[in-house]
TITI-206971 format. One line per 5 residues: number of its first residue (from 1); for each residue z, x, y of C-alpha. Coordinates in Angstrom, 1 decimal, always signed. Each point is the difference from the previous one (the first is absolute). Example, Ala and Ser with C-alpha at 12.3 -4.5 7.8 and 13.67 -1.06 7.14 Angstrom:
2
1	+7.8,+12.3,-4.5; -0.7,+1.4,+3.4
% end
This chain:
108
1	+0.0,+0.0,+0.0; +1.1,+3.0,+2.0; -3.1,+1.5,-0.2; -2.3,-3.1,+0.6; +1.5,-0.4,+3.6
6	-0.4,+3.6,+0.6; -3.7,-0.1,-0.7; -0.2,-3.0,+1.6; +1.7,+1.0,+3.0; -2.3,+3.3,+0.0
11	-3.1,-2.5,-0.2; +1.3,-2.3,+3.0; +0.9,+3.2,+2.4; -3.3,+1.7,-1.2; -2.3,-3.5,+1.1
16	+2.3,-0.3,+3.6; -0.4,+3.8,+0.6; -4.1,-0.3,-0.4; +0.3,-2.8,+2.2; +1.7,+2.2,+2.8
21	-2.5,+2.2,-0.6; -2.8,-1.8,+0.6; +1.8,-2.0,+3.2; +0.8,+3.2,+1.4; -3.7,+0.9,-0.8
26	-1.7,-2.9,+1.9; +2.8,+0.5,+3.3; -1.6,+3.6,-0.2; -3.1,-0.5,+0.0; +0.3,-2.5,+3.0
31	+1.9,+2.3,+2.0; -3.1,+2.3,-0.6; -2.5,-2.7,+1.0; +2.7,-0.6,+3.0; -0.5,+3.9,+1.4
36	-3.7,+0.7,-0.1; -0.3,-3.3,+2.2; +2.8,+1.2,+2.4; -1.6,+4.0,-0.3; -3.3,-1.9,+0.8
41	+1.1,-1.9,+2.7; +1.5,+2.9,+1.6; -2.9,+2.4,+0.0; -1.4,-3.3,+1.9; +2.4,-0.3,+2.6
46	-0.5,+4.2,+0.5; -3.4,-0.4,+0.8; +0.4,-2.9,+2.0; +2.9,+1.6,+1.9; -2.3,+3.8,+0.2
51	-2.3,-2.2,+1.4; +1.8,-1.8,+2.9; +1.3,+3.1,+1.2; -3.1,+1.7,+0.6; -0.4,+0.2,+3.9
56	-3.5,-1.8,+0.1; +2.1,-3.0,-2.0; +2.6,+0.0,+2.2; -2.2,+0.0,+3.3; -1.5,-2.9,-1.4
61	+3.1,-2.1,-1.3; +1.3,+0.7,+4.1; -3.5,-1.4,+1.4; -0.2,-3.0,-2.4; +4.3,-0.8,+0.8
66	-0.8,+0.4,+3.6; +3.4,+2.0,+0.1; -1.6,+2.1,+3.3; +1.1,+3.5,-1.1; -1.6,+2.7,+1.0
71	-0.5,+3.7,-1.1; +1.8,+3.4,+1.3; -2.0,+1.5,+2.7; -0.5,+3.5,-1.4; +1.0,+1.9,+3.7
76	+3.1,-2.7,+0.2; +1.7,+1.0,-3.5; +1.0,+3.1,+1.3; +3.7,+1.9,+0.7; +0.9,+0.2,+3.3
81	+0.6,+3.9,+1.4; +3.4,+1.1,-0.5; +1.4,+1.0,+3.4; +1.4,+3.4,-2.3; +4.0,-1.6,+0.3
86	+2.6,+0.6,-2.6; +2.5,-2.9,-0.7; +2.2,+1.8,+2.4; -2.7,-0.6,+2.9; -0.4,+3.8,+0.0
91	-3.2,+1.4,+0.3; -1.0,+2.6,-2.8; -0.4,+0.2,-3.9; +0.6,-3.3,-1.9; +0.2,-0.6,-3.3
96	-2.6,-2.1,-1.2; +2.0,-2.1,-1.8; +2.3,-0.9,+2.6; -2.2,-0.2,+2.7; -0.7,-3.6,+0.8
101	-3.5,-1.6,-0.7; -1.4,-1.7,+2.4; -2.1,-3.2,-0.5; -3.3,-1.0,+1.4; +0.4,-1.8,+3.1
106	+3.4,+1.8,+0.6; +1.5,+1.1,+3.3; +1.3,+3.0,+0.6
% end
């Protein structure tokens, strides 16, 4: 008796462990199917993204809003000249990384 509940026992856990198998075999092979769409949708968005930040792209995304921005004038990007002034207002050798940056369209 003892040994036809062990064998049958073996039988029962033998036909539920094939079924996890196969379970966890079908939830695999989704999750599969479920990456190559997302990998695929994200080389999309890339390209679409490369795309609108090319400069001719965005030019034309500003004309077609109407937004009314306009580019950087080449001779106004500039730095204004340094007046040669230390923190201290002393005149002489600075230390280019303290000495202030000035901004375009700055006073001095």
């Amino acid at each position: 008796m003892l040994l036809c509940l062990l064998i049958g026992g073996s039988g029962v856990g033998y036909v539920w462990q094939k079924g996890q198998i196969n379970e966890l075999g079908k939830q695999r092979l989704k999750r599969e199917q479920h990456l190559a769409e997302l990998l695929k949708q994200n080389e999309k968005l890339t390209t679409q993204l490369n795309t609108m930040r090319l400069p001719w792209m965005l030019e034309k995304n500003i004309a077609d809003l109407k937004l009314g921005l306009v580019g950087r004038s080449r001779r106004k990007s500039g730095i204004c000249p340094s007046r040669g002034r230390n923190r201290a207002g002393l005149s002489g050798r600075t230390n280019w990384r303290r000495r202030k940056r000035a901004r375009p369209g700055c006073r001095e």
